[in-house]
VOFI-975110 format. One line per 8 residues: their letters; for each residue x, y, z of N, C-alpha, C. Coordinates in steps of 0.2 Angstrom, whole numbers. Layout:
# residues N
a) X,Y,Z,X,Y,Z,X,Y,Z; ... $
# end
This chain:
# residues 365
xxxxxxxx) 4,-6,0,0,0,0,4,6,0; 3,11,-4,5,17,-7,5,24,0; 9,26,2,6,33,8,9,38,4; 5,42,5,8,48,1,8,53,8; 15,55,8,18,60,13,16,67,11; 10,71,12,9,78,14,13,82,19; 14,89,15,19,91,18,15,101,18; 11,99,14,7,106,14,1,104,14 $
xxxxxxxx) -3,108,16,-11,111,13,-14,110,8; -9,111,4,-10,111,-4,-12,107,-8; -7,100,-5,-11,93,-7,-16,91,-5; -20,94,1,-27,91,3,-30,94,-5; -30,101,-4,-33,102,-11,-31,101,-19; -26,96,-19,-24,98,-25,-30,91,-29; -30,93,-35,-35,89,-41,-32,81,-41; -25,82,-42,-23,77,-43,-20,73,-33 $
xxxxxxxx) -19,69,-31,-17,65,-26,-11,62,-25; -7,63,-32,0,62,-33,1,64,-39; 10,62,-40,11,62,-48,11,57,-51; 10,53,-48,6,45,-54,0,47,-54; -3,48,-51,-11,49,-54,-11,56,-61; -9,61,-58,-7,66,-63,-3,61,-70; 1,57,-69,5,55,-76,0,49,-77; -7,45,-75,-11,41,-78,-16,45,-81 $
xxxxxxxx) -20,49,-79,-22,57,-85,-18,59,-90; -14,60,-88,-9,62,-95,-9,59,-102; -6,51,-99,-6,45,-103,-12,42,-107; -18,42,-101,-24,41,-103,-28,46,-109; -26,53,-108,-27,58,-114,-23,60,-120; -17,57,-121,-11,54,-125,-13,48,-130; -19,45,-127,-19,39,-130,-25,41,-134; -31,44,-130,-37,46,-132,-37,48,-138 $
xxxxxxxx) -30,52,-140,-29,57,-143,-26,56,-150; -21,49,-150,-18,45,-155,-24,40,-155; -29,38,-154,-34,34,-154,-34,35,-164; -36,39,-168,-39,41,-174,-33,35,-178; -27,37,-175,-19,31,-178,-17,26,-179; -24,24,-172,-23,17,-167,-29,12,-172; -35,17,-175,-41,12,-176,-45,15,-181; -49,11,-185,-52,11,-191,-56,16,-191 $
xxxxxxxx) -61,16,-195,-65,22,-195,-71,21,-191; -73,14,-190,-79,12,-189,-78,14,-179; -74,11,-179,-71,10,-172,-70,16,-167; -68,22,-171,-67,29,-170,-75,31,-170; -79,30,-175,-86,32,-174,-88,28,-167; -87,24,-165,-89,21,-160,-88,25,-153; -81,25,-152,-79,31,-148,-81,37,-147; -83,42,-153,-85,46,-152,-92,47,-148 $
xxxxxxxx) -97,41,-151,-102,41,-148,-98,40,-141; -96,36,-138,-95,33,-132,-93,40,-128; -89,44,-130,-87,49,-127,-95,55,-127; -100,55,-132,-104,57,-129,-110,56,-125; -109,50,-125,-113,45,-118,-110,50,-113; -104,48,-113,-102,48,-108,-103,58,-103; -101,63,-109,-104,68,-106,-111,69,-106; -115,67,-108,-122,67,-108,-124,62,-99 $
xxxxxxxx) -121,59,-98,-120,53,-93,-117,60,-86; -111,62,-86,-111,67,-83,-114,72,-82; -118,73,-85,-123,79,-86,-128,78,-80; -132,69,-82,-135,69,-77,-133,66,-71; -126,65,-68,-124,64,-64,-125,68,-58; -125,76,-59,-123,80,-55,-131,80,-55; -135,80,-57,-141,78,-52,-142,71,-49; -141,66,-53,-144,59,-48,-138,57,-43 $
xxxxxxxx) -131,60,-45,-128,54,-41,-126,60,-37; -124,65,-38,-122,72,-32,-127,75,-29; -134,75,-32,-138,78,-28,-144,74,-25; -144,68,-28,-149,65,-27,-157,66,-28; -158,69,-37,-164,72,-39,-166,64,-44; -169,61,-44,-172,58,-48,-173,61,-53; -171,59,-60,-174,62,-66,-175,58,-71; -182,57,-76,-183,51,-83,-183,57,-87 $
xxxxxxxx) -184,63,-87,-184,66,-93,-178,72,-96; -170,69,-94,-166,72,-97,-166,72,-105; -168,65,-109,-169,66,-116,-170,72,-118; -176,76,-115,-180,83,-116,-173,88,-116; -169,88,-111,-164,93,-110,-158,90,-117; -156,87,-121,-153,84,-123,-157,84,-130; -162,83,-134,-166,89,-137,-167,95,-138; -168,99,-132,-164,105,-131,-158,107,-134 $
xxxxxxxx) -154,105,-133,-146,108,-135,-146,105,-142; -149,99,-144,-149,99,-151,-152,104,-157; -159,104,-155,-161,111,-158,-158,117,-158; -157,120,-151,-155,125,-152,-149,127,-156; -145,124,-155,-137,123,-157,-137,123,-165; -140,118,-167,-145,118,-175,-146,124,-178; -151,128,-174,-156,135,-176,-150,140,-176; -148,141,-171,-142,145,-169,-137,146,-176 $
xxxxxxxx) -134,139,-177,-129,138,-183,-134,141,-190; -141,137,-191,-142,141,-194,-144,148,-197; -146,150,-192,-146,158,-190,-142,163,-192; -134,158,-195,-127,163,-197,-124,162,-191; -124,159,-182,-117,161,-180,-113,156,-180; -108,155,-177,-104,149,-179,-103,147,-174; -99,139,-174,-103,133,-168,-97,137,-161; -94,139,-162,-89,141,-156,-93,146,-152 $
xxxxxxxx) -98,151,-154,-104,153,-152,-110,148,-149; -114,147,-155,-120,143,-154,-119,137,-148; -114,135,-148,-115,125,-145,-113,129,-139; -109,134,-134,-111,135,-126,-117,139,-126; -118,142,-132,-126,147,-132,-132,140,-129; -132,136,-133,-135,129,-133,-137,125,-127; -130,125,-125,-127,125,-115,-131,128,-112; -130,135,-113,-133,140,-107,-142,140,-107 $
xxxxxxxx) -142,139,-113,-151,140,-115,-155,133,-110; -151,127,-111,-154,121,-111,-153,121,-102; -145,124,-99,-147,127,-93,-151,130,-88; -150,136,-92,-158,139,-89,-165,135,-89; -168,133,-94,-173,132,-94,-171,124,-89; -168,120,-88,-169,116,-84,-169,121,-76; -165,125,-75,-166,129,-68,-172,133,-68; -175,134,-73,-180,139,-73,-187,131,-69 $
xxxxxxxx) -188,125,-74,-191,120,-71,-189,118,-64; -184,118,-63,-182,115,-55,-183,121,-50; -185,126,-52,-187,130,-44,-194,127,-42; -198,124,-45,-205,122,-42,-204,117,-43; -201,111,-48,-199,104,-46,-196,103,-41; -190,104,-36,-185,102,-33,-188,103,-27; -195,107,-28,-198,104,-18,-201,99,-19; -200,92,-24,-203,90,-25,-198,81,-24 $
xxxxxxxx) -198,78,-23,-193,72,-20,-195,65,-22; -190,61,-23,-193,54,-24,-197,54,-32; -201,49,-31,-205,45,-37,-209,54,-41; -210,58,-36,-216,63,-38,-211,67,-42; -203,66,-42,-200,70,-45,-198,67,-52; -197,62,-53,-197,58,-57,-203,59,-62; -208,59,-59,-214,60,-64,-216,68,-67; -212,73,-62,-214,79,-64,-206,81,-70 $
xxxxxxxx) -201,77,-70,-195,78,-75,-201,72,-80; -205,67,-80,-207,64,-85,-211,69,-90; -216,73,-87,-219,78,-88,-215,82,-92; -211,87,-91,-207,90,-93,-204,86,-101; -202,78,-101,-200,78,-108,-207,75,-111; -213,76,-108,-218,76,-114,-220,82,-115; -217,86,-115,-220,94,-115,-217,96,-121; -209,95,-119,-204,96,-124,-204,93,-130 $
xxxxxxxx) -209,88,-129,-208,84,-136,-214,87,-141; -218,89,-138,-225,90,-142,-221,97,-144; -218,103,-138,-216,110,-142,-210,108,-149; -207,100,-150,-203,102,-154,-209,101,-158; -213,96,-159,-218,97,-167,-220,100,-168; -222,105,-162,-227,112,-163,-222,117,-168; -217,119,-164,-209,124,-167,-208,120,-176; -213,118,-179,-212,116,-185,-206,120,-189 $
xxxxxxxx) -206,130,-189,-203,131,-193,-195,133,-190; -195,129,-184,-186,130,-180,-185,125,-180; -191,118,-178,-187,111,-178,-189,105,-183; -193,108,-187,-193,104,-194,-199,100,-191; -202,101,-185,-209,96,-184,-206,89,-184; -209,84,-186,-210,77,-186,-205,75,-191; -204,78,-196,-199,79,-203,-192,79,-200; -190,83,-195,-183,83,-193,-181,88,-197 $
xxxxxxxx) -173,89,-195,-168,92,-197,-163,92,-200; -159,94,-202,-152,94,-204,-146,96,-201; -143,94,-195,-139,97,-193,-132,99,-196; -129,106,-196,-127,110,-201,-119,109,-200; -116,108,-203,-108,104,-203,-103,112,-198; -100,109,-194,-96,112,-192,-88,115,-194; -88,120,-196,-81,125,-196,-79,129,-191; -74,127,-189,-67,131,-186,-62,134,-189 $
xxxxxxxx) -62,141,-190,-55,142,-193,-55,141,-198; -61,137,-202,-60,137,-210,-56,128,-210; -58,126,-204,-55,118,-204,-61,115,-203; -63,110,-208,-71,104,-205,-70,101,-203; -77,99,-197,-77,96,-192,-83,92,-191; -83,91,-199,-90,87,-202,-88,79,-200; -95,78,-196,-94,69,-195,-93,65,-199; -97,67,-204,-95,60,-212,-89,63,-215 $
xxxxxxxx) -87,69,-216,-82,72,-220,-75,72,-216; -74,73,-211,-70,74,-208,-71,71,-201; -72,65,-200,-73,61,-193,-66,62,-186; -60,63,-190,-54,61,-184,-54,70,-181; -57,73,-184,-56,83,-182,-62,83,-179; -69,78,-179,-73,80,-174,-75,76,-169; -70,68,-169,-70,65,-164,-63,70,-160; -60,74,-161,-53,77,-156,-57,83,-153 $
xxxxxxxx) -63,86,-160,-66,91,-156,-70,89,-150; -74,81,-149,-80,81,-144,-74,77,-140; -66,75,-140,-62,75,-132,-61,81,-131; -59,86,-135,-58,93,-131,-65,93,-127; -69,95,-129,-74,96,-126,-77,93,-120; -77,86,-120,-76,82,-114,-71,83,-108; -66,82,-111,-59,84,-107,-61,90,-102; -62,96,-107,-65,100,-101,-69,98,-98 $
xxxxxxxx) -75,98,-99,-81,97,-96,-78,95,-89; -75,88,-90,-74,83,-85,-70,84,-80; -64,90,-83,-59,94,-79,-63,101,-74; -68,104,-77,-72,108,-74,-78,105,-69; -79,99,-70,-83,95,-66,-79,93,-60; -74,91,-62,-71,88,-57,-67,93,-51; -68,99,-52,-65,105,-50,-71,107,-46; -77,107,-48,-83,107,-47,-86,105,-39 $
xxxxxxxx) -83,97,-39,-84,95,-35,-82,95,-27; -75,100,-29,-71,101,-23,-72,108,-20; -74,111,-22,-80,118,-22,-83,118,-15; -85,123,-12,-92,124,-8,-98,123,-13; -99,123,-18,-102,120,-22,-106,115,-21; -101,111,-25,-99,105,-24,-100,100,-17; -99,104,-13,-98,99,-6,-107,102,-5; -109,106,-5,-116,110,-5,-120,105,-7 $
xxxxxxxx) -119,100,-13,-122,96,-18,-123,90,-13; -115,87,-13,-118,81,-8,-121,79,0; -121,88,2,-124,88,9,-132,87,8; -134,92,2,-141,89,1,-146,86,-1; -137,79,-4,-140,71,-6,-139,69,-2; -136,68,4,-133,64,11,-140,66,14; -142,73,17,-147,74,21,-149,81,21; -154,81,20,-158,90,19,-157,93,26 $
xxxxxxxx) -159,88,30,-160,91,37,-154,94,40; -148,90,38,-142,92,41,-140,98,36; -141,97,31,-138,103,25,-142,109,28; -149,110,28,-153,116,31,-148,118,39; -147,113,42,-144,116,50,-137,119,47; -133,116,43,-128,119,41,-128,126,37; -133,130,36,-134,135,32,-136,134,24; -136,129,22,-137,126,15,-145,130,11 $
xxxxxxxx) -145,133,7,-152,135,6,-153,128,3; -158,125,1,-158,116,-2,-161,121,-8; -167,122,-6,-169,123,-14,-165,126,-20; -160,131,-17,-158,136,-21,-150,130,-24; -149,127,-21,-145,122,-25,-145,117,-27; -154,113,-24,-156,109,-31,-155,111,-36; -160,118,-38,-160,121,-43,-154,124,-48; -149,124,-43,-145,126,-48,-138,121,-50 $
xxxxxxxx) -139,114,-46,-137,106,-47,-142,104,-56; -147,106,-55,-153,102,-58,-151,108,-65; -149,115,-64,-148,118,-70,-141,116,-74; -136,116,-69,-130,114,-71,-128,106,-74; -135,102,-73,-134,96,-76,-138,96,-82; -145,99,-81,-147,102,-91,-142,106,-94; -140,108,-92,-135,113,-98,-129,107,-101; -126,104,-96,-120,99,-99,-126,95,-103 $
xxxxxxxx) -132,92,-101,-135,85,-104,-135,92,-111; -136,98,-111,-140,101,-119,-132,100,-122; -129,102,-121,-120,102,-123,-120,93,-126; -121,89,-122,-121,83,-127,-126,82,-132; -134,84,-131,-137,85,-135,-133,86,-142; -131,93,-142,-128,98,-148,-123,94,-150; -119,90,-148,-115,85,-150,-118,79,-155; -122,74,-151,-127,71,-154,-130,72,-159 $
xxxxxxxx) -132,79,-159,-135,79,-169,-131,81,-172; -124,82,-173,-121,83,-175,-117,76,-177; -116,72,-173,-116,66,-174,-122,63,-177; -127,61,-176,-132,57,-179,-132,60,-186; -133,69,-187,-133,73,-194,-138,75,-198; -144,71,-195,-152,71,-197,-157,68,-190; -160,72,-188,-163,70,-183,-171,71,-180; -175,69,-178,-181,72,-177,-183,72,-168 $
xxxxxxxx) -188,73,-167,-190,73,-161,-189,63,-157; -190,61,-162,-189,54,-158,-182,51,-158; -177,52,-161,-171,51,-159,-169,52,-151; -173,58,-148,-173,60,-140,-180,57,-135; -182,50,-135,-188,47,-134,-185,46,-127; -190,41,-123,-189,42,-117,-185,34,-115; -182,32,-119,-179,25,-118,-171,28,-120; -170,36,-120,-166,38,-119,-161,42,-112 $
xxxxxxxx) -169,43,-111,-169,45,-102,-166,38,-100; -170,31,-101,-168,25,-96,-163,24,-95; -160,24,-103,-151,26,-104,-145,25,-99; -148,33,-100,-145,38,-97,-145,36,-89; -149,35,-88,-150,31,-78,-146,24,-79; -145,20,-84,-142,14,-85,-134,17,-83; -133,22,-89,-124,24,-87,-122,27,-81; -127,30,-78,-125,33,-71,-125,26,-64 $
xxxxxxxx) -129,23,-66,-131,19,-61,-128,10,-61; -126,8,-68,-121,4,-70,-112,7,-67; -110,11,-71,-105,15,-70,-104,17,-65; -108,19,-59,-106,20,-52,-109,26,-51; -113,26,-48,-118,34,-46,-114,38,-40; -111,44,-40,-108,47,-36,-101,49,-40; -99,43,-45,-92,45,-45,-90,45,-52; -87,53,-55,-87,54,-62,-84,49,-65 $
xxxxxxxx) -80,45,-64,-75,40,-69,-84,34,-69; -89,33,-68,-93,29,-67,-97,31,-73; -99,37,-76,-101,39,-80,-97,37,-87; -89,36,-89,-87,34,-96,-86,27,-93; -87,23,-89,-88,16,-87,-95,13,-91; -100,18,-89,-109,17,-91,-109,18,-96; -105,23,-99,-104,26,-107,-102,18,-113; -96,16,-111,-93,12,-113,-98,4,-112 $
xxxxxxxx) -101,3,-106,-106,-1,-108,-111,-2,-113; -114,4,-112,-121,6,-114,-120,6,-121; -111,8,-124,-112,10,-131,-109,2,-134; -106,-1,-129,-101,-8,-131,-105,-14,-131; -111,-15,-126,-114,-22,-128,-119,-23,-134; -122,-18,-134,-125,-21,-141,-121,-21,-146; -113,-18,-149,-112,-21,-153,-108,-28,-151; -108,-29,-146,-106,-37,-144,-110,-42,-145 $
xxxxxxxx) -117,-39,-143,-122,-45,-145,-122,-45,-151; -122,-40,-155,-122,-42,-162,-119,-44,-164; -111,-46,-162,-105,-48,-162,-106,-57,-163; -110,-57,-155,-110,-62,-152,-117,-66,-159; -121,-63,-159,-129,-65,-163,-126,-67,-170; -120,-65,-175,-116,-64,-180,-113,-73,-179; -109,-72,-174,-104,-77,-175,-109,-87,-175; -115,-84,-166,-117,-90,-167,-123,-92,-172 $
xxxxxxxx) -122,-85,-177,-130,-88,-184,-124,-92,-189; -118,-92,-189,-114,-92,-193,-109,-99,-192; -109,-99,-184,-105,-105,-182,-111,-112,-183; -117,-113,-177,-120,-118,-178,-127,-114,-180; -127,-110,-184,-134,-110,-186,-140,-105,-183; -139,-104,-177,-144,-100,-172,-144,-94,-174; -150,-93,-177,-150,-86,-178,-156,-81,-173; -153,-78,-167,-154,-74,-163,-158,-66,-163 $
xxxxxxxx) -159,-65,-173,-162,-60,-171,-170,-60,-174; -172,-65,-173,-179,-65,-171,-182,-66,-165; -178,-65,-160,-180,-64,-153,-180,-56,-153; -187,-52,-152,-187,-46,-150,-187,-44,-144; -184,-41,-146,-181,-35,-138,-174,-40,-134; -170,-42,-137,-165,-45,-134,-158,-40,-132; -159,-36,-132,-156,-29,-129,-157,-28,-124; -166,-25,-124,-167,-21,-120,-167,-26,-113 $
xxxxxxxx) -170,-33,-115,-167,-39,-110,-164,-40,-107; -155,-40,-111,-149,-41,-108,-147,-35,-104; -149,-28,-105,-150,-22,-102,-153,-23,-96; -158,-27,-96,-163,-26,-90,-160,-29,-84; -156,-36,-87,-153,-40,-84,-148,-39,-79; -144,-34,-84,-138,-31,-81,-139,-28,-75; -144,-23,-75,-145,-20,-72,-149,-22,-67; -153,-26,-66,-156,-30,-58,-149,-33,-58 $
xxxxxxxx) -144,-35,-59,-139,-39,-57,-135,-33,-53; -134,-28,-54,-130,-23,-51,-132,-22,-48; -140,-19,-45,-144,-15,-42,-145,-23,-35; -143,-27,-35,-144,-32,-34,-135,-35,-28; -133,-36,-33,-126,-35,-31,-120,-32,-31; -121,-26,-33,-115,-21,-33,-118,-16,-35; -120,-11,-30,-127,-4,-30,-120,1,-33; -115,1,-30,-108,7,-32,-109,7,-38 $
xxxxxxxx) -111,0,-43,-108,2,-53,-100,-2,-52; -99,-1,-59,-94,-3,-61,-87,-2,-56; -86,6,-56,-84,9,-54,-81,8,-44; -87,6,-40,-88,5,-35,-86,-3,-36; -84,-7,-39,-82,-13,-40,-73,-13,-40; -72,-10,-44,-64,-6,-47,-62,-6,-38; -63,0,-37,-63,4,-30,-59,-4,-23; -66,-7,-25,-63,-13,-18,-59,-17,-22 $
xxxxxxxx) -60,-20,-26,-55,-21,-30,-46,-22,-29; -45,-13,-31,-38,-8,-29,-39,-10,-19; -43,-8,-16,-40,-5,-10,-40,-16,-8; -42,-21,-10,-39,-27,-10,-32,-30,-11; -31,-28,-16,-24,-25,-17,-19,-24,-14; -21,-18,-12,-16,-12,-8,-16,-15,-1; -22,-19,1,-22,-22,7,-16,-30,9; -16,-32,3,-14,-39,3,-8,-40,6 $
xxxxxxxx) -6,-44,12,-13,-49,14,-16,-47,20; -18,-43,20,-20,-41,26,-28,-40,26; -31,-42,19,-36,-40,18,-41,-47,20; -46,-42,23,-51,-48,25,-58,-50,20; -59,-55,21,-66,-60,15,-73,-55,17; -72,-51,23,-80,-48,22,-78,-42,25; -73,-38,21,-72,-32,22,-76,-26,18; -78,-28,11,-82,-27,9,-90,-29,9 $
xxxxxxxx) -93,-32,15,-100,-35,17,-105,-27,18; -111,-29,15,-115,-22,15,-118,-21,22; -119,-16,24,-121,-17,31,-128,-13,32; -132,-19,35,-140,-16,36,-136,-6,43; -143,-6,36,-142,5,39,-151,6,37; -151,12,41,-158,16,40,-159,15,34; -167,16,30,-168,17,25,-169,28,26; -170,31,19,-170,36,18,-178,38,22 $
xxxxx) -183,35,20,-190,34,21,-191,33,31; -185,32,31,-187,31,41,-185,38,44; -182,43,40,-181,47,43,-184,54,41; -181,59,45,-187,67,44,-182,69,39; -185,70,33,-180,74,23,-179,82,25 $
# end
């Protein structure tokens, strides 16, 4: 096991925990980065998506796993930043404008819905964010002549600088463009977290009662937890149709909210590396079942895809299996894992055993 000797202040706060973890970041975004050198074209279009799971996934992290807000109608906020980013581009301004214009708009109006939602908690919250993405889906048909209606849109190819950053035309400049973009995100998030901010978010997922005696206004940082999480989910949004490149109101249906709660809750709720964990799932087994449906119609015969819904199935599965035996995610797996390790042999067989504790529901919210 590893001790890392502090000798300042500094290091409590610093981002990093040492200089191997700073040089496993490095390395890791080195790699990212030569990825384009590393792998075909098909492969790289995979990644890309995976890396917009992944901030769409953080998006709705900082409400479900840092604030503990239940949400099924993120798609709604994630259509937002697709249209708008769209309308905006074509409006004349250019994406360096439009796509944080995008961010900011799909933010507010998620802050502007959570000051009357966020007194609201549990299952009742859940259903007033479901509300919210049937609202958004009818204004996109209604908005026929900003979102094309039931028709869809075109979303408009990207330039910088007179460089294209078109996903069919130019894939390896708009796969570097959506790591830029992540990178930060994830770097701004995670700087986020060590914040009063930040620590404000998980006092009043841990317990309102204590958050409220500690001076915490609750509402006023649901609200702006719950705005700060639409704004990232519309930023991936703007991503997504740019990726997809044609799109209409159902590309954002609500079996993308479930998604979305798959990658956070898979991946490990609470911890941003849980989020491109879920990301990488969510985007990596269906092409293994198909991988897998491929091989075995091929080797003896079995042809597997007239079983409907064998996705949504092995999805469902997955997930009673984690919710079931491993609540952390993937992520929370890793974690005991490493500190196993680090233990040896000192580690004990029921050092990680879950321990009956209060339910949420026994006490005063």
């Amino acid at each position: 096991m590893r001790v890392v000797f502090k000798t300042s202040y500094d290091r409590d706060i610093d981002l990093h925990k040492d200089g191997i973890h700073r040089a496993r970041i490095a390395v890791l975004l080195a790699v990212m980065a030569a990825l384009p050198f590393l792998v075909g074209t098909y492969y790289l279009a995979e990644a890309t998506n995976t890396l917009i799971w992944a901030l769409a996934g953080m998006g709705l992290m900082v409400a479900v796993g840092h604030t503990g807000q239940v949400s099924l109608g993120h798609a709604a906020f994630l259509a937002i930043g697709a249209y708008t980013d769209s309308a905006l581009m074509e409006a004349g301004l250019p994406f360096v404008v439009s796509f944080p214009l995008a961010g900011l708009a799909t933010g507010l109006f998620g802050a502007l819905i959570a000051v009357p939602a966020v007194r609201m908690s549990g299952i009742y919250l859940a259903i007033a964010t479901l509300a919210v993405f049937v609202i958004v889906e009818e204004m996109v048909i209604l908005l026929e002549p900003v979102t094309g209606g039931v028709g869809g849109i075109m979303a408009p190819s990207i330039s910088i600088l007179g460089i294209s950053f078109d996903r069919y035309g130019a894939l390896q400049n708009f796969y570097w463009l959506v790591l830029t973009i992540v990178a930060l995100v994830t770097w701004g998030y995670a700087n986020l977290m060590r914040s009063p901010t930040g620590r404000s978010f998980l006092a009043v997922r841990d317990s309102e009662v204590s958050a409220r005696a500690l001076g915490i206004n609750v509402t006023r940082t649901k609200a702006l937890a719950f705005g700060l999480s639409s704004g990232v989910t519309g930023l991936a949004g703007a991503l997504m149709g740019h990726y997809i490149g044609f799109f209409n109101y159902e590309l954002f249906s609500i079996f993308i909210s479930i998604n979305l709660l798959l990658v956070v809750t898979i991946g490990g709720l609470g911890f941003i590396p849980g989020a491109f964990l879920g990301a990488i799932l969510i985007t990596g087994v269906p092409q293994l079942i198909a991988i897998l449906r491929d091989g075995l119609n091929a080797s003896i015969g079995l042809d597997l895809s007239t079983i409907p819904g064998l996705d949504t199935m092995i999805f469902s599965l997955i997930l009673i299996g984690f919710i079931i035996f491993e609540p952390t995610g993937l992520y929370g797996r890793w974690l005991k894992i490493r500190a196993w390790v680090e233990l040896f042999p000192l580690a004990r067989r029921d050092m990680f055993r879950r321990q009956k504790s209060y339910l949420k529901t026994e006490r005063m919210k």
